[in-house]
C-alpha positions as protocol buffer text, in pm:
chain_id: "A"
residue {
  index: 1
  type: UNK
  ca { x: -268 y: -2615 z: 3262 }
}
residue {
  index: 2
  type: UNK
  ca { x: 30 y: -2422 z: 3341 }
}
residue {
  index: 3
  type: UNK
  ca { x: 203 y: -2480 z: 3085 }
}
residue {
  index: 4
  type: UNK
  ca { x: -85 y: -2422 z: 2774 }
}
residue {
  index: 5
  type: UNK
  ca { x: 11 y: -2094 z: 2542 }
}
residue {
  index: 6
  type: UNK
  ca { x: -216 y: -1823 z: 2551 }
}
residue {
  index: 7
  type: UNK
  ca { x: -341 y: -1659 z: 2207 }
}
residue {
  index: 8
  type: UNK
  ca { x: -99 y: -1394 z: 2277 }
}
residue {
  index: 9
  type: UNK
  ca { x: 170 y: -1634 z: 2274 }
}
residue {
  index: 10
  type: UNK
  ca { x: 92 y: -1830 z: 1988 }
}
residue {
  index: 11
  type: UNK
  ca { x: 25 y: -1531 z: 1799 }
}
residue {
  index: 12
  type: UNK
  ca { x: 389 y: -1395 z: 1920 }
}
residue {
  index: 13
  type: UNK
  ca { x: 563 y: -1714 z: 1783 }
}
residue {
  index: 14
  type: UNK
  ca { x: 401 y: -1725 z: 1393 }
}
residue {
  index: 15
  type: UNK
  ca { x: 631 y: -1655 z: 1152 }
}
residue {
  index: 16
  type: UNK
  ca { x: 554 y: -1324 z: 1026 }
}
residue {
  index: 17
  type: UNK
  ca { x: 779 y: -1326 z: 618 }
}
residue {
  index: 18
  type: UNK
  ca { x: 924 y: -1550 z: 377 }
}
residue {
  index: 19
  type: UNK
  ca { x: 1279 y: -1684 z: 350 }
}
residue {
  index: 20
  type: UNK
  ca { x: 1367 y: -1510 z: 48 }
}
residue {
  index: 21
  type: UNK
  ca { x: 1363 y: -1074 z: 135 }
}
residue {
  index: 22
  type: UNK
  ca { x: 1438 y: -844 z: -106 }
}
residue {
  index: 23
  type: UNK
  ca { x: 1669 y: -538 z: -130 }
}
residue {
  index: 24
  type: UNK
  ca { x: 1516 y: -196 z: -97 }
}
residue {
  index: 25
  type: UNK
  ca { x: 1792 y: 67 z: -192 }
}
residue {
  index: 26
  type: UNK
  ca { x: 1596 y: 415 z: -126 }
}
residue {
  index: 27
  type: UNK
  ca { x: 1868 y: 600 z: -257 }
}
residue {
  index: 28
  type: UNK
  ca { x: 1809 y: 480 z: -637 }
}
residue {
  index: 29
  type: UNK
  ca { x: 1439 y: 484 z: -644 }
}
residue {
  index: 30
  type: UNK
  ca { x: 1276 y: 651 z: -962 }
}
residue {
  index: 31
  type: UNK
  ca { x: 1131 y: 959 z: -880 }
}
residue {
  index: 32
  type: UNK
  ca { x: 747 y: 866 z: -959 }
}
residue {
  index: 33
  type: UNK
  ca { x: 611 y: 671 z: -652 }
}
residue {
  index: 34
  type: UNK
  ca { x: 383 y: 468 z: -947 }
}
residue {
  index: 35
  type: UNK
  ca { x: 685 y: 371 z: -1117 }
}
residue {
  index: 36
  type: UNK
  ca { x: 859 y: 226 z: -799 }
}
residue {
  index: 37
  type: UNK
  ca { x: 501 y: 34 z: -756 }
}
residue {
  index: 38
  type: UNK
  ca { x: 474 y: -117 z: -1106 }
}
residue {
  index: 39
  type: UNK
  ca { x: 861 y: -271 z: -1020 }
}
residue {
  index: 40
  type: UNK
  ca { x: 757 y: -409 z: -668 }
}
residue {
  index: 41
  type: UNK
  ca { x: 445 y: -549 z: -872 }
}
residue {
  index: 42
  type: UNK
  ca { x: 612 y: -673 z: -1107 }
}
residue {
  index: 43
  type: UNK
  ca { x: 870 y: -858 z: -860 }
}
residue {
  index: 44
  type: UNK
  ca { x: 564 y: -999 z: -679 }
}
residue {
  index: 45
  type: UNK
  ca { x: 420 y: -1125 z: -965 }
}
residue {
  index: 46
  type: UNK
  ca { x: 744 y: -1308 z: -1116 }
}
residue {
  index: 47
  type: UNK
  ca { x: 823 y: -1448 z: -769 }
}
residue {
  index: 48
  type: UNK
  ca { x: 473 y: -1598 z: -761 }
}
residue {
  index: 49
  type: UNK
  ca { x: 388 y: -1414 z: -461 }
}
residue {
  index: 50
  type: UNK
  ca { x: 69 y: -1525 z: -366 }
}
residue {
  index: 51
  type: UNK
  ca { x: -249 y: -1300 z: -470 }
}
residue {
  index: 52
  type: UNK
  ca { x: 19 y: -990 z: -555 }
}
residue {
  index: 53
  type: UNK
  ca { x: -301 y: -830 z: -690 }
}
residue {
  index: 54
  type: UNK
  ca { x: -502 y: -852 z: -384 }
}
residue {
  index: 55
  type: UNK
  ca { x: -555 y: -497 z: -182 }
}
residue {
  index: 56
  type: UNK
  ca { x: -769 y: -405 z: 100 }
}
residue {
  index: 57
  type: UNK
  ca { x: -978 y: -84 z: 13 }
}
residue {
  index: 58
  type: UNK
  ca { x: -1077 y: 156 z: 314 }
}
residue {
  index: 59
  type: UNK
  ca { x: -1356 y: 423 z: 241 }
}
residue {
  index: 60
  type: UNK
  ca { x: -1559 y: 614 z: 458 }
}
residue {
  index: 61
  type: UNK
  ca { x: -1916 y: 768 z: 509 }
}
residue {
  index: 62
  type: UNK
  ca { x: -2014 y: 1203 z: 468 }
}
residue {
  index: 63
  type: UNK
  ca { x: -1984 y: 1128 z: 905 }
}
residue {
  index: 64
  type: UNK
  ca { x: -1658 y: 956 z: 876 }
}
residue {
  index: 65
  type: UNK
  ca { x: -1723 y: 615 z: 1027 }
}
residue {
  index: 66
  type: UNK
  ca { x: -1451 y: 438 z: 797 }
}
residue {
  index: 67
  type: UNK
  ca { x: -1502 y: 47 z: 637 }
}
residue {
  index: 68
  type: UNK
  ca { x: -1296 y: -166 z: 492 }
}
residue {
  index: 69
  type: UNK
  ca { x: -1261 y: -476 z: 238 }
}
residue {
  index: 70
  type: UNK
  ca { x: -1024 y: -687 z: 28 }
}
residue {
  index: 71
  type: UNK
  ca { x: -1084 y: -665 z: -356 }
}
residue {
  index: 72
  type: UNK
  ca { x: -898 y: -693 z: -665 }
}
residue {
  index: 73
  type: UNK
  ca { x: -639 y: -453 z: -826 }
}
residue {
  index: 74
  type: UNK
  ca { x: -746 y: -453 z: -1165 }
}
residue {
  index: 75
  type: UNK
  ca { x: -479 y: -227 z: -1373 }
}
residue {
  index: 76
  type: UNK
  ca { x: -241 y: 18 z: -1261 }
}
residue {
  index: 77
  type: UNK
  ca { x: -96 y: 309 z: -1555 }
}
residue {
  index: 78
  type: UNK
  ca { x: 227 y: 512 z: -1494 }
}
residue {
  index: 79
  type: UNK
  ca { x: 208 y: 883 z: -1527 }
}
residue {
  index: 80
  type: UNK
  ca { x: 291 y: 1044 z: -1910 }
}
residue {
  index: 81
  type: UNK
  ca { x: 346 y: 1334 z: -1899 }
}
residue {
  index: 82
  type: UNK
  ca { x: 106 y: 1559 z: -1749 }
}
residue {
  index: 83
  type: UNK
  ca { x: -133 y: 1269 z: -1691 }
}
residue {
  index: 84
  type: UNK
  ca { x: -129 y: 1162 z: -1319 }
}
residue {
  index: 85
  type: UNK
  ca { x: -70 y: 775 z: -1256 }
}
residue {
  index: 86
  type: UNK
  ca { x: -401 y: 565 z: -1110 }
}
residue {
  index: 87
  type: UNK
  ca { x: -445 y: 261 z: -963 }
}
residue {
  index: 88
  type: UNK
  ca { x: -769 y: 53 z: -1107 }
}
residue {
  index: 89
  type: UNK
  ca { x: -1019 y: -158 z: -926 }
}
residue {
  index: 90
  type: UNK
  ca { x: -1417 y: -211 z: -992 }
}
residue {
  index: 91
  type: UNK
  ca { x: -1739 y: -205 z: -788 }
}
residue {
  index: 92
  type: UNK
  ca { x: -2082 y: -161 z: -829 }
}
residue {
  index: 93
  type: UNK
  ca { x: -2209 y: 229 z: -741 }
}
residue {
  index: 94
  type: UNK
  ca { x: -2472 y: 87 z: -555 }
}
residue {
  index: 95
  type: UNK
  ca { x: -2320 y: -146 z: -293 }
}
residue {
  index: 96
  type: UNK
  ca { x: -2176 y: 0 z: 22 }
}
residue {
  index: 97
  type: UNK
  ca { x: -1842 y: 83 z: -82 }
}
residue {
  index: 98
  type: UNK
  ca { x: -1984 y: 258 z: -414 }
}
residue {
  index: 99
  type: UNK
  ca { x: -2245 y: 506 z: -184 }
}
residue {
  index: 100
  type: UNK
  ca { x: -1930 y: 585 z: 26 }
}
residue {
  index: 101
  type: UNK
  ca { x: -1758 y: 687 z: -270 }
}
residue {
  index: 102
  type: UNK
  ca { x: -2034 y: 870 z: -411 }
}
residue {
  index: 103
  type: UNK
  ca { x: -2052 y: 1068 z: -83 }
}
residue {
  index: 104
  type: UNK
  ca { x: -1699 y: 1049 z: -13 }
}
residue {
  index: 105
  type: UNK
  ca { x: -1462 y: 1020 z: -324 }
}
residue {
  index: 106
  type: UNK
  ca { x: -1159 y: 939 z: -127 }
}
residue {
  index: 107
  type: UNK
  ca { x: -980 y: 599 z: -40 }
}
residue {
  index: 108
  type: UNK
  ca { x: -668 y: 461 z: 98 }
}
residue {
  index: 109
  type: UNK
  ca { x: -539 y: 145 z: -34 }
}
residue {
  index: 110
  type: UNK
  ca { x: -301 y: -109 z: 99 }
}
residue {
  index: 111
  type: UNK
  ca { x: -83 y: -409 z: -23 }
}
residue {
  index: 112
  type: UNK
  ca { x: 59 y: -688 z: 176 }
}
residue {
  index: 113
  type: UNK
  ca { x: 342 y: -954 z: 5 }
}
residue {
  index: 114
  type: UNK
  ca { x: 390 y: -1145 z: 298 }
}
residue {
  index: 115
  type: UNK
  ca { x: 665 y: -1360 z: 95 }
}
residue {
  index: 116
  type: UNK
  ca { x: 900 y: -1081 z: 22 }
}
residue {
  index: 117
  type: UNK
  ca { x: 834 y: -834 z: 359 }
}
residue {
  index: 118
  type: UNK
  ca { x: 644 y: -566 z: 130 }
}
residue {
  index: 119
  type: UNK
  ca { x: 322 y: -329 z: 217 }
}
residue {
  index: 120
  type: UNK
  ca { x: 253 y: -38 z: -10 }
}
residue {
  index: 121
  type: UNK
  ca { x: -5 y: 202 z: 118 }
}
residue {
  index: 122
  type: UNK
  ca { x: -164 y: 483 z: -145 }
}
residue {
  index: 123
  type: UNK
  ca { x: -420 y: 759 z: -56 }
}
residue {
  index: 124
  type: UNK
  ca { x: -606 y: 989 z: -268 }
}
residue {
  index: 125
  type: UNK
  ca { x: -899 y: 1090 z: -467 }
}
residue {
  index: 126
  type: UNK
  ca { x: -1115 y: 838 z: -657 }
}
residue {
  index: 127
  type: UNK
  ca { x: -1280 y: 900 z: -963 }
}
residue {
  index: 128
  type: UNK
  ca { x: -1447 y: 706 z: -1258 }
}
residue {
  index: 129
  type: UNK
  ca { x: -1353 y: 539 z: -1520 }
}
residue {
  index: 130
  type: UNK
  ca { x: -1456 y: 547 z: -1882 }
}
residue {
  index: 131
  type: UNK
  ca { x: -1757 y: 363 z: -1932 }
}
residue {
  index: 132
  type: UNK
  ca { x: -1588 y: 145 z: -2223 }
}
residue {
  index: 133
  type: UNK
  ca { x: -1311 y: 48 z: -1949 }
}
residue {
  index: 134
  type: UNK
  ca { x: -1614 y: -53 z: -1702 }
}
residue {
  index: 135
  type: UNK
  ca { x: -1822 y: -256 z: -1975 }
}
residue {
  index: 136
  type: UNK
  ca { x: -1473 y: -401 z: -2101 }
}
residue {
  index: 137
  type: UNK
  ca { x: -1400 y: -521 z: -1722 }
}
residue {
  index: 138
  type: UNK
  ca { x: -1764 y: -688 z: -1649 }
}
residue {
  index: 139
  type: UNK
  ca { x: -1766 y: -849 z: -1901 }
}
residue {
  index: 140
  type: UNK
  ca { x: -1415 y: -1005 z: -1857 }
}
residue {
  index: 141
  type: UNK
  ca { x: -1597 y: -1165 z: -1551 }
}
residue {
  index: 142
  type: UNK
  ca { x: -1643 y: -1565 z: -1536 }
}
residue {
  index: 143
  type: UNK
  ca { x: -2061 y: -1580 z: -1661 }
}
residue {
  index: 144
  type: UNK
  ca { x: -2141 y: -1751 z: -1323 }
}
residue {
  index: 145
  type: UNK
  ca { x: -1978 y: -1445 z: -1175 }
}
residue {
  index: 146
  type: UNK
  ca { x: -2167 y: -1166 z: -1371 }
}
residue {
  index: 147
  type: UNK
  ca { x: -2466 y: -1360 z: -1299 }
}
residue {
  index: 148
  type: UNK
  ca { x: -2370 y: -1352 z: -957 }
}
residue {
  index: 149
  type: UNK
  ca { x: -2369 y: -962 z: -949 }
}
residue {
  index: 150
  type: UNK
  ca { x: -2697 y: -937 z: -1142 }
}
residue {
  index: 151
  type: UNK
  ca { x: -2878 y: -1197 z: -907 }
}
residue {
  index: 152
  type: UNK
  ca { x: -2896 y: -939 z: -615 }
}
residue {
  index: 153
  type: UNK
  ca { x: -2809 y: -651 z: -419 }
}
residue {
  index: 154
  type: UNK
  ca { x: -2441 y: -671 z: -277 }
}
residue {
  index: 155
  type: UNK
  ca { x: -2504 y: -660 z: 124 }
}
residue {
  index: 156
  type: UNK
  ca { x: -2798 y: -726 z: 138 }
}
residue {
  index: 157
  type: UNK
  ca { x: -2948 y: -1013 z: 407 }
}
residue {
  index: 158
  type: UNK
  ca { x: -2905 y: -1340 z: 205 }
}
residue {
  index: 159
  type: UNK
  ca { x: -3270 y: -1429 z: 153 }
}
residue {
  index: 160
  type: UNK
  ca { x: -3369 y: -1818 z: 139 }
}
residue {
  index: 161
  type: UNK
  ca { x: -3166 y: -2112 z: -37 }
}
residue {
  index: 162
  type: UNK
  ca { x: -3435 y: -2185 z: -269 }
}
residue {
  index: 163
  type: UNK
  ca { x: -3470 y: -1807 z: -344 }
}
residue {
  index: 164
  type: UNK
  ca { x: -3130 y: -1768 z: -426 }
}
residue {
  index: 165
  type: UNK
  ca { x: -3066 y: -2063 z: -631 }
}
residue {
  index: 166
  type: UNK
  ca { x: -3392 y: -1940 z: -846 }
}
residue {
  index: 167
  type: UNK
  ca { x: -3213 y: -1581 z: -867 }
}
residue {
  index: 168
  type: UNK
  ca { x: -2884 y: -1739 z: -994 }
}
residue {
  index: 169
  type: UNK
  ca { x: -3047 y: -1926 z: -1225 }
}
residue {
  index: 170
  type: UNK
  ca { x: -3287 y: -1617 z: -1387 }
}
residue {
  index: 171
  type: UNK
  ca { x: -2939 y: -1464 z: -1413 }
}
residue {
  index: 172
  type: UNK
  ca { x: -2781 y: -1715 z: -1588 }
}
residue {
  index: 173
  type: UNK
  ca { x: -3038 y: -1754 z: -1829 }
}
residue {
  index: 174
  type: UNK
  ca { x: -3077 y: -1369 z: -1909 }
}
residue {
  index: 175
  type: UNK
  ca { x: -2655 y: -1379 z: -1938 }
}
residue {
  index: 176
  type: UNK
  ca { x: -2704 y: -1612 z: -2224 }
}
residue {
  index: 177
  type: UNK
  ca { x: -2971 y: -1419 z: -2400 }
}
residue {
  index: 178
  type: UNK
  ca { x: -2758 y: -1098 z: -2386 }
}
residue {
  index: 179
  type: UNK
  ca { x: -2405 y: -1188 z: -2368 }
}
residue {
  index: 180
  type: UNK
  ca { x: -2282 y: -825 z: -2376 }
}
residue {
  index: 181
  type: UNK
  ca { x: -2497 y: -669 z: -2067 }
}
residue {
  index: 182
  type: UNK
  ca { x: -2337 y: -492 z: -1851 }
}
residue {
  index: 183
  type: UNK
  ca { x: -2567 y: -332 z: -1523 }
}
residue {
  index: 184
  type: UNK
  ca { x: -2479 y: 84 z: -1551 }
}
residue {
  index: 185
  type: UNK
  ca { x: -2459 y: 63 z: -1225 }
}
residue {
  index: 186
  type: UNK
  ca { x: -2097 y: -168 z: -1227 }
}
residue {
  index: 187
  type: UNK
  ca { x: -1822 y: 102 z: -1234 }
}
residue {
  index: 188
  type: UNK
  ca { x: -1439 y: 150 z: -1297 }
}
residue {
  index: 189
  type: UNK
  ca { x: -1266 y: 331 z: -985 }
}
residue {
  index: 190
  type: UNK
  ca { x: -890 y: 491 z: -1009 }
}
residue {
  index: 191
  type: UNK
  ca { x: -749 y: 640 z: -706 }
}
residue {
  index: 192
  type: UNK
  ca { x: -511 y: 938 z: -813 }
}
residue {
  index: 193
  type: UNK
  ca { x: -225 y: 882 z: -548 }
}
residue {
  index: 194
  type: UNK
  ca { x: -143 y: 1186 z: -304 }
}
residue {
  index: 195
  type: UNK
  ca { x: 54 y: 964 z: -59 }
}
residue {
  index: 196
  type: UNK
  ca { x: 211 y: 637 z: -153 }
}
residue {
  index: 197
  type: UNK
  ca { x: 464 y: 468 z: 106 }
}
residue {
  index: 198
  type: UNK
  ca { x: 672 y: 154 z: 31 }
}
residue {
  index: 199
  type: UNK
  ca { x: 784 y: -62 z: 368 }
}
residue {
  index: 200
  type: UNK
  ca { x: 1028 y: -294 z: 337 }
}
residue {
  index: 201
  type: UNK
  ca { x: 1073 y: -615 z: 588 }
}
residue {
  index: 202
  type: UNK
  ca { x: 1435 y: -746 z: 709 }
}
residue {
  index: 203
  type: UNK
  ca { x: 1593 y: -1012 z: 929 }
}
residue {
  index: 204
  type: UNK
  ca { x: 1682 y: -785 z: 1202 }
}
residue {
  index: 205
  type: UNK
  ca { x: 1419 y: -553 z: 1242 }
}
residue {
  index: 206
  type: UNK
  ca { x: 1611 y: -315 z: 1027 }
}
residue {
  index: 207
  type: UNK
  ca { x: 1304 y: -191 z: 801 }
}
residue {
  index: 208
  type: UNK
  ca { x: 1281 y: 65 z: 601 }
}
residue {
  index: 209
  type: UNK
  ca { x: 1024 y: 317 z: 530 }
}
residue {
  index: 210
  type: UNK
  ca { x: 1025 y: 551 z: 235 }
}
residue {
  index: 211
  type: UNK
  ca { x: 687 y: 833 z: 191 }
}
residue {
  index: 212
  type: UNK
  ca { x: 626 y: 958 z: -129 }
}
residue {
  index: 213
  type: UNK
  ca { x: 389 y: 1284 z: -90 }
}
residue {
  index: 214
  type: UNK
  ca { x: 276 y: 1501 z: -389 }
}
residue {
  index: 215
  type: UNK
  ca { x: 423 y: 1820 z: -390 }
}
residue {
  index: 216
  type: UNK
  ca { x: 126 y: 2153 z: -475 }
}
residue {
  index: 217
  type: UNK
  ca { x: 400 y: 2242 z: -704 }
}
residue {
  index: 218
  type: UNK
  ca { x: 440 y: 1909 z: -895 }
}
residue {
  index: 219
  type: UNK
  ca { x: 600 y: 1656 z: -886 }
}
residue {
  index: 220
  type: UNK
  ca { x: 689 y: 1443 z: -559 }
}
residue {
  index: 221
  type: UNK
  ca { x: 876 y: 1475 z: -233 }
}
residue {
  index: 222
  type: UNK
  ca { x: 1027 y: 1162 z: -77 }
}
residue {
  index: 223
  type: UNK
  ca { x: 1153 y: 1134 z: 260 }
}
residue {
  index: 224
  type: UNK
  ca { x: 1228 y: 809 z: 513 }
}
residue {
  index: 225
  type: UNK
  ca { x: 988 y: 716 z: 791 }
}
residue {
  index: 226
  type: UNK
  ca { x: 1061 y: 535 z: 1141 }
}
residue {
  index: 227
  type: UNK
  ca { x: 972 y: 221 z: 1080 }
}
């Protein structure tokens, strides 16, 4: 029929942010990039933003063919002193996105608070936690969901029901008998930001853009982006 939408123009006509947009006043951010993060987090969270600690995590192979997922943020510490700022999440070394870091210890990571108009976008290296950090996270994990992780190998073709249920189960019971296991293969990531950039939605199509880059000299340069 003539007059039917076509995906294009449903997609056109979803609302795209909340009600309720924030101020972004580039001219008295701090002048760590982690610090401005940690506030927008923090506004997130106390407006009840909806998963504020969800991220999508790209990586990429030694040939460059690039992959991405959504995952949790886990932590995220400021810098002191001469002790770079990192942003925390957890994976095992052995699934897909662990052998690309392996090969490949870079990542970009994004944010999206659809409620307040917000993205944040970080690059940099990755590197490892402590061990005590990654046994201290596992085993913050939900049993069913450690057991989950020990049952079998992350991407790997699902094999039958009965199978998996049997897995689970063998899991479950070997969680009980050793509470305190954690796999040496489960690992603590940071990414040490090079490039973080904070976009900011308005009404009118009037966003804002602000690029934090580290500077080979220390310390950071900011400057304002096209949106």
């Amino acid at each position: 029929m003539a007059d039917e939408q076509t995906l294009r123009d449903r997609l056109r006509t979803l609302p795209v942010f909340g009600d309720d947009l924030p101020p972004f006043d580039t001219d008295a951010v701090p002048d760590d990039p982690i610090d401005l993060f940690l506030e927008w987090l923090t506004a997130a969270l106390d407006a009840e933003v909806s998963q504020p600690h969800t991220m999508v995590l790209a990586t990429s192979d030694p040939s460059g063919h690039p992959s991405a997922r959504t995952l949790l943020l886990k932590d995220v510490t400021p810098t002191v002193e001469d002790e770079p700022g990192a942003v925390w999440f957890a994976a095992m070394s052995d699934s897909p996105k662990g052998v690309e870091l392996e090969a490949n210890p870079r990542a970009a990571l994004m944010f999206y608070w659809r409620e307040q108009g917000r993205q944040v976008r970080i690059s940099g290296p990755v590197f490892h936690g402590d061990r005590e950090v990654s046994e201290r996270d596992f085993l913050a994990r939900h049993p069913a969901a450690r057991a989950t992780v020990l049952a079998g190998d992350q991407s790997a073709p699902m094999p039958p029901v009965d199978e998996v249920d049997r897995a689970v189960a063998s899991a479950k019971e070997f969680i009980s008998v050793n509470p305190n296991f954690v796999p040496e293969t489960w690992r603590s990531y940071f990414v040490q930001p090079l490039m973080v950039e904070f976009w900011q939605a308005a009404r009118h199509s009037e966003q804002k853009r602000l690029q934090y880059t580290s500077s080979p000299s220390g310390g950071w340069e900011r400057r304002m982006l096209w949106p």
